[in-house]
MARBA-3410 file (N, C-alpha, C, O; in Angstrom, 1 decimal):
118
-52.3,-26.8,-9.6,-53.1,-25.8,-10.2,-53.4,-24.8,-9.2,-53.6,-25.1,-8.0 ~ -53.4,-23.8,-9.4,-53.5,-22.3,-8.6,-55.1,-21.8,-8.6,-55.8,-21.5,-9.6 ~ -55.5,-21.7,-6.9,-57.0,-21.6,-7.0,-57.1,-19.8,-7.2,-56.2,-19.0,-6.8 ~ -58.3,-19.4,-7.7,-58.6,-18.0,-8.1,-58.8,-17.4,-6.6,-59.3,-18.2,-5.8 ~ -58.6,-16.6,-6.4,-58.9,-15.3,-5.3,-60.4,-15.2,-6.0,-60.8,-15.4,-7.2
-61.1,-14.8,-4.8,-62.3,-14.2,-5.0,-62.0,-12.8,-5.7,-62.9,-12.5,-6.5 ~ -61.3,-12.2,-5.7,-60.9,-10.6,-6.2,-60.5,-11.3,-7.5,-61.4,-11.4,-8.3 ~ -59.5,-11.9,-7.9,-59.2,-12.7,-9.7,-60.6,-13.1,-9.6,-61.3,-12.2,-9.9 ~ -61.1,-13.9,-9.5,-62.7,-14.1,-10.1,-63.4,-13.5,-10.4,-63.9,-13.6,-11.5 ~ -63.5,-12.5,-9.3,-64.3,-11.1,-10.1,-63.4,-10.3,-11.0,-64.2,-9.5,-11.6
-62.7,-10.2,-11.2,-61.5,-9.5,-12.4,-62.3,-10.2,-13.6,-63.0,-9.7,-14.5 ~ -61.9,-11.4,-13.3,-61.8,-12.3,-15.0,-63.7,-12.3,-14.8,-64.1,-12.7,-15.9 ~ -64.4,-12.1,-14.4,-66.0,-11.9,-14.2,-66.4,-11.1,-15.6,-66.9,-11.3,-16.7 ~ -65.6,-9.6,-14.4,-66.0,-8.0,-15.0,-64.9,-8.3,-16.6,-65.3,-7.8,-17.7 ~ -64.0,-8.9,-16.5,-63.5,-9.1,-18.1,-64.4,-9.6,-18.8,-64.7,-8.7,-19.6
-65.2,-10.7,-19.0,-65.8,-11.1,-19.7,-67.0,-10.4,-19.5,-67.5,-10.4,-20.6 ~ -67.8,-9.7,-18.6,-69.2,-8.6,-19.1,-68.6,-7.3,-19.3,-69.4,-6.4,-19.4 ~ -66.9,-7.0,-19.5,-67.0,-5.9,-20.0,-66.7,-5.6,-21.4,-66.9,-4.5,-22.0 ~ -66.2,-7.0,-21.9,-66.3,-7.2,-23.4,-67.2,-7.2,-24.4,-67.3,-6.8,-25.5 ~ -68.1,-8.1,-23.2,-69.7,-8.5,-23.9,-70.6,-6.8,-24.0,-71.6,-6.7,-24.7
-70.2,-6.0,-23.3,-71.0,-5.0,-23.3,-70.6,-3.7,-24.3,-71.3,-2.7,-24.7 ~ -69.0,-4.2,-24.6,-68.3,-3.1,-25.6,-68.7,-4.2,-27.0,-68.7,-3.5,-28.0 ~ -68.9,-5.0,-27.1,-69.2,-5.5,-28.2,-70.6,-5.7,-29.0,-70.7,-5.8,-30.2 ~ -71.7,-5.5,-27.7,-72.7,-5.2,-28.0,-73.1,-3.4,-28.1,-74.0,-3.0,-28.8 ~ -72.4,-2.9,-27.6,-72.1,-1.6,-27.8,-71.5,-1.0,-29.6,-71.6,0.1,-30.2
-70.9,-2.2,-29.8,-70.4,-2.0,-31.5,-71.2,-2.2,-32.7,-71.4,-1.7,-33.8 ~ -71.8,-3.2,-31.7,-73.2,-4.0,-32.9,-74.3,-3.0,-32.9,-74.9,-2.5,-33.9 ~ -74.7,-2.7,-31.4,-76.2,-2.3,-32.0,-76.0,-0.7,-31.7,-75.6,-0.2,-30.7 ~ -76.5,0.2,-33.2,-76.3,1.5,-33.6,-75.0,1.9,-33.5,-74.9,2.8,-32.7 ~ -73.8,1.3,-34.2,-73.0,2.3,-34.1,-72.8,3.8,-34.5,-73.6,4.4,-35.3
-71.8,4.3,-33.9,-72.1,6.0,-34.3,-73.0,6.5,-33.0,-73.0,7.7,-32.7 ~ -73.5,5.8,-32.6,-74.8,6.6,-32.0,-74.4,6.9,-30.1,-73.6,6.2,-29.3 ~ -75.2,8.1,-30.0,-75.1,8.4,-28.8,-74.9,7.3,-27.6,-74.2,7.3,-26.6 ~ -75.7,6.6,-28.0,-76.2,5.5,-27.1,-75.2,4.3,-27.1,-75.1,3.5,-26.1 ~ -74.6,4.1,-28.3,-73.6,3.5,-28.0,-72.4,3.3,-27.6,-71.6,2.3,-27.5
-72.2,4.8,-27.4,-71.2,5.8,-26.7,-71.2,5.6,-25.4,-70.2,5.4,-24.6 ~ -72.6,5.7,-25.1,-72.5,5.3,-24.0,-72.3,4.0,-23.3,-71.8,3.8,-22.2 ~ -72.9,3.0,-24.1,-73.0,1.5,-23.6,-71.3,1.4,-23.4,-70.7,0.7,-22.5 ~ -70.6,2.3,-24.6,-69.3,1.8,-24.6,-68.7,2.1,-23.4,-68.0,1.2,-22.9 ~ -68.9,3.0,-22.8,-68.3,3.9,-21.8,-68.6,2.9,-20.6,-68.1,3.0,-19.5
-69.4,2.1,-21.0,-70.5,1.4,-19.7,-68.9,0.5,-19.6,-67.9,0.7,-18.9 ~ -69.2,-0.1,-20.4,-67.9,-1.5,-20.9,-66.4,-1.6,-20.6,-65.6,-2.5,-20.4 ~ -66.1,0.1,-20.8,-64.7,0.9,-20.6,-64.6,1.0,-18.9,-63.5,1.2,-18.3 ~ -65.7,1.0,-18.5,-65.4,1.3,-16.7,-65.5,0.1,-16.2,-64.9,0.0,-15.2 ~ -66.3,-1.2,-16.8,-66.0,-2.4,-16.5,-64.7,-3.1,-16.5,-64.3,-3.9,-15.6
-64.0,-2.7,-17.9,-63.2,-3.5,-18.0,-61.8,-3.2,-17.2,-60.9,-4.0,-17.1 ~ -61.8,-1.6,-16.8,-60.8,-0.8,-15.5,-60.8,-1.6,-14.5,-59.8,-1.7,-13.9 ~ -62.2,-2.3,-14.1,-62.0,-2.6,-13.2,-61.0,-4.1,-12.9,-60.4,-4.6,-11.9 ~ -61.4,-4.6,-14.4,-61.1,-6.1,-14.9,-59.3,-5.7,-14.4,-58.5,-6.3,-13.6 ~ -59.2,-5.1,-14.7,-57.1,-4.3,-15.0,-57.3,-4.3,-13.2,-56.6,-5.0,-12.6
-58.0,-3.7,-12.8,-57.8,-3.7,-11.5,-57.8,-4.8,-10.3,-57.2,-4.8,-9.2 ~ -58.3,-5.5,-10.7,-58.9,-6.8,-9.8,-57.7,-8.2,-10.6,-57.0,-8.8,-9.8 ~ -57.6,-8.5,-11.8,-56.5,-9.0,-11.9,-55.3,-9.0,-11.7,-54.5,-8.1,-12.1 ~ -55.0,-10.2,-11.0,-53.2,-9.4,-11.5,-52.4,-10.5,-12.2,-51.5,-11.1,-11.5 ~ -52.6,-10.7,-13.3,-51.5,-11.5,-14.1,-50.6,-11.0,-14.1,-50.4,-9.8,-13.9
-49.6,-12.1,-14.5,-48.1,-12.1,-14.7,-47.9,-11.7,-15.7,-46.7,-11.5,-16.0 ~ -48.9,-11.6,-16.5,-48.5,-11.9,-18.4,-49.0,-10.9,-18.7,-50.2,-10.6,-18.7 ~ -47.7,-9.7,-19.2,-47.5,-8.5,-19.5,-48.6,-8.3,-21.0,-49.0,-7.1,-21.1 ~ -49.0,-9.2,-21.9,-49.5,-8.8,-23.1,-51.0,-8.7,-22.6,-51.7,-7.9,-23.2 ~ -51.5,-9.6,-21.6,-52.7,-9.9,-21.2,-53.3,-8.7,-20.9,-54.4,-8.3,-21.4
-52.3,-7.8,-19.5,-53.0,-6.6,-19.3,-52.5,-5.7,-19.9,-52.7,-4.6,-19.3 ~ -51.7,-5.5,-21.2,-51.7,-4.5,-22.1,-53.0,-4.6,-22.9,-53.6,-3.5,-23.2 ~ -53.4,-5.3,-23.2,-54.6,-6.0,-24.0,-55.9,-5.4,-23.6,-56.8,-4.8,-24.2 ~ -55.7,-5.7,-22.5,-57.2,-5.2,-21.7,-57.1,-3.4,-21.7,-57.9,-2.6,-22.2 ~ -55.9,-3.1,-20.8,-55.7,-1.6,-20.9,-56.2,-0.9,-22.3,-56.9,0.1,-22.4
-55.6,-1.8,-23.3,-55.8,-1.3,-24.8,-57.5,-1.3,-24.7,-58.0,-0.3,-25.0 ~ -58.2,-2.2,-24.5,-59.4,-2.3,-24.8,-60.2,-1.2,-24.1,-61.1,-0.4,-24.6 ~ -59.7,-1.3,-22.9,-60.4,-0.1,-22.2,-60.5,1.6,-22.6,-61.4,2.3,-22.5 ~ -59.3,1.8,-23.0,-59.0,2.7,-23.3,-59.4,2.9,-24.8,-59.0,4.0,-25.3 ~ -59.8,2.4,-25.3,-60.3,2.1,-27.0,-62.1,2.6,-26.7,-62.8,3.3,-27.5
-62.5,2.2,-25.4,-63.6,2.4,-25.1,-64.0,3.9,-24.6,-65.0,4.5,-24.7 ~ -62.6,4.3,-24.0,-62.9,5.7,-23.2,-62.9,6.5,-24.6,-63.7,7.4,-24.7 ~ -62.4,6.3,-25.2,-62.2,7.7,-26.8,-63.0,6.7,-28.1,-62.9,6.9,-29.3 ~ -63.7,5.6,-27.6,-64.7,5.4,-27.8,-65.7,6.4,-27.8,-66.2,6.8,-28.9 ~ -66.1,6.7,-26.9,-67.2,7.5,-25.9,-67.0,8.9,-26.3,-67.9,9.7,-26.5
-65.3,9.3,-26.3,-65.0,10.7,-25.9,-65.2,11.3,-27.9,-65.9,12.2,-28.2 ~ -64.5,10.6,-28.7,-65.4,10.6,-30.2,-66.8,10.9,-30.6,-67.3,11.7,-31.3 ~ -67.4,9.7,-29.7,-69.1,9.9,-30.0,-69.6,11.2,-29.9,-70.2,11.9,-30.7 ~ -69.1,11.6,-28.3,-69.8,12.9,-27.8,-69.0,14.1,-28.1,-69.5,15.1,-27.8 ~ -67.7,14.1,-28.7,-67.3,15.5,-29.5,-67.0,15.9,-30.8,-66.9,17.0,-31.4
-66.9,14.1,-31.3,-66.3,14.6,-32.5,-65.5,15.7,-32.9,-65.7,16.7,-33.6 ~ -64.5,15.2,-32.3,-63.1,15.4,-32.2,-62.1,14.7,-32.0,-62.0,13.9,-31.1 ~ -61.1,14.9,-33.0,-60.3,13.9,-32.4,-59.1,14.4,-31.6,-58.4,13.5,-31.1 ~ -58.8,16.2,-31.2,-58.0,15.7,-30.6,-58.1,15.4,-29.3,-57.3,14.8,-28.6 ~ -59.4,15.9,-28.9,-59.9,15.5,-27.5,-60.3,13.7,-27.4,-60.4,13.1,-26.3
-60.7,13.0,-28.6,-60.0,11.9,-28.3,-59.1,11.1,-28.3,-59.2,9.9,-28.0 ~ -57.5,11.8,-29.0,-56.6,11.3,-28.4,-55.8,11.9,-26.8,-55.1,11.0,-26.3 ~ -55.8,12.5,-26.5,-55.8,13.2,-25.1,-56.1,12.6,-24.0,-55.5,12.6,-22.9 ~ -57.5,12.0,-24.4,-58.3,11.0,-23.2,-57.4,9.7,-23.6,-56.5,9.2,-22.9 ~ -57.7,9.5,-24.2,-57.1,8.4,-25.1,-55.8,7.7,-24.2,-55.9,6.6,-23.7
-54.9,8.5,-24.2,-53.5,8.7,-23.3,-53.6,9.2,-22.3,-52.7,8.8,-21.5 ~ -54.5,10.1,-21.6,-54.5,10.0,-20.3,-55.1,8.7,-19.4,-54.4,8.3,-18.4 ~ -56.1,8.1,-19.7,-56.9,6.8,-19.2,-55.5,6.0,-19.9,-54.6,6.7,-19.5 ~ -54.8,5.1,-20.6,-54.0,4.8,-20.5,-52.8,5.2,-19.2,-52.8,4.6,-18.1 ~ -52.1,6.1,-19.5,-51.5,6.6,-18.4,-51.9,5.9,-17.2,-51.2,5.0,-16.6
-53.4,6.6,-16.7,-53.7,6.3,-15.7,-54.0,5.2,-15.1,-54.2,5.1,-13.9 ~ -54.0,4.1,-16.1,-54.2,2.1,-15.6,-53.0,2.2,-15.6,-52.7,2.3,-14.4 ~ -51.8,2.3,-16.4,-50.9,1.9,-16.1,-49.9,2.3,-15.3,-48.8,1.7,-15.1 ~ -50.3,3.0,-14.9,-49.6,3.6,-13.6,-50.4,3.2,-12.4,-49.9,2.3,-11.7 ~ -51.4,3.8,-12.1,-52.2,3.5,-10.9,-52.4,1.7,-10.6,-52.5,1.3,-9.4
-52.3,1.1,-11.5,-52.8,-0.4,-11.1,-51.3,-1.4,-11.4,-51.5,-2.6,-11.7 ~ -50.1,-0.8,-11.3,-49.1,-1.4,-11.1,-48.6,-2.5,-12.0,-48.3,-3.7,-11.8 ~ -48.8,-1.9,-13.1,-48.1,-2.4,-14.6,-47.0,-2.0,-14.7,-46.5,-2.5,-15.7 ~ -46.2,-1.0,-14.2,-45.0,-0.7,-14.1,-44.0,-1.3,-13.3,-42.8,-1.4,-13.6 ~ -44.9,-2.0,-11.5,-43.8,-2.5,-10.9,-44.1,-3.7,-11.2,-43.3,-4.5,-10.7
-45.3,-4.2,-12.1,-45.1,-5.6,-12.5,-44.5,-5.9,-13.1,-44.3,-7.1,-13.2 ~ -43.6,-5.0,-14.2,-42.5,-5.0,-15.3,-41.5,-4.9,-14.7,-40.7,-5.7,-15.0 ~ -41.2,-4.1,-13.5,-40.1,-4.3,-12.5,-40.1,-5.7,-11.8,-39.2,-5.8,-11.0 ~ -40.4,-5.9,-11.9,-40.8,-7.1,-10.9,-40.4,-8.4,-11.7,-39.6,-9.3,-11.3 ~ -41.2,-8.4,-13.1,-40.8,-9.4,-13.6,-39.6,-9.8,-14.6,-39.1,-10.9,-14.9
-39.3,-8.5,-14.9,-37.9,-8.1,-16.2,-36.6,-9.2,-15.9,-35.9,-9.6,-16.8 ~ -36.6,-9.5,-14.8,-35.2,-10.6,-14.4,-36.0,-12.1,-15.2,-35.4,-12.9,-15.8 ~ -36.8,-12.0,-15.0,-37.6,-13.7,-15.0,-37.7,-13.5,-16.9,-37.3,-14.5,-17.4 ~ -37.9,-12.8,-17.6,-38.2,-12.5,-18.7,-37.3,-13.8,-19.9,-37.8,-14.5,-20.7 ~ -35.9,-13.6,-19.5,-35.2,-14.4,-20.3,-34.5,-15.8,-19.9,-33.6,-16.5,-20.4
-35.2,-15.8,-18.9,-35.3,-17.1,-18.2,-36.1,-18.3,-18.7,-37.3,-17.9,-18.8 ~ -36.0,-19.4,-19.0,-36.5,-20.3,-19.6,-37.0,-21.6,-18.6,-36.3,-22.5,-18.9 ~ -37.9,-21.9,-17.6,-37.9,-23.0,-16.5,-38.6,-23.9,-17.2,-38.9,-25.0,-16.8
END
């Protein structure tokens, strides 16, 4: 069994308070300013979750990216009511995890092992 890095601990930490905070951000007053913001709270947590993990398992941090980014046009909705400015953010903060936090060379990296069966 494979022991956690203090950096994966805090990953998988900030994953689970940054769910609990985008979820409590759903529950209480949606629509509302304030939950716009809690969301936004939750969306910069869970960046960091993408950042501090590094799984192998390609769906895992698509997952989270997804969530995070569900959170930024979360936020970017609330406060313009707009949608094209929140699909714009939407795909830029995507972009930006997946690029900046190396989901592209983990796809390089792992693409040989893919159809591999051990």
């Amino acid at each position: 069994m494979k022991r956690l890095t203090f950096l994966e601990f805090f990953g998988y930490l900030a994953f689970v308070l940054g769910i609990a905070i985008e979820l409590y951000a759903l529950l209480s007053n949606p629509g509302s300013k304030l939950s716009g913001d809690n969301m936004f709270g939750g969306a910069v947590v869970l960046a960091l979750a993408v950042a501090f993990i590094h799984s192998k398992h390609l769906p895992f941090n698509l997952t989270l990216i997804g969530l995070s980014t569900l959170g930024f046009a979360y936020f970017t909705f609330i406060h313009t009511q707009n949608w094209l400015w929140t699909i714009v953010l939407g795909l830029a903060v995507a972009t930006f995890l997946i690029y900046f936090f190396g989901i592209r060379k983990d796809v390089r990296r792992n693409q040989s092992d893919w159809f591999h069966f051990n």
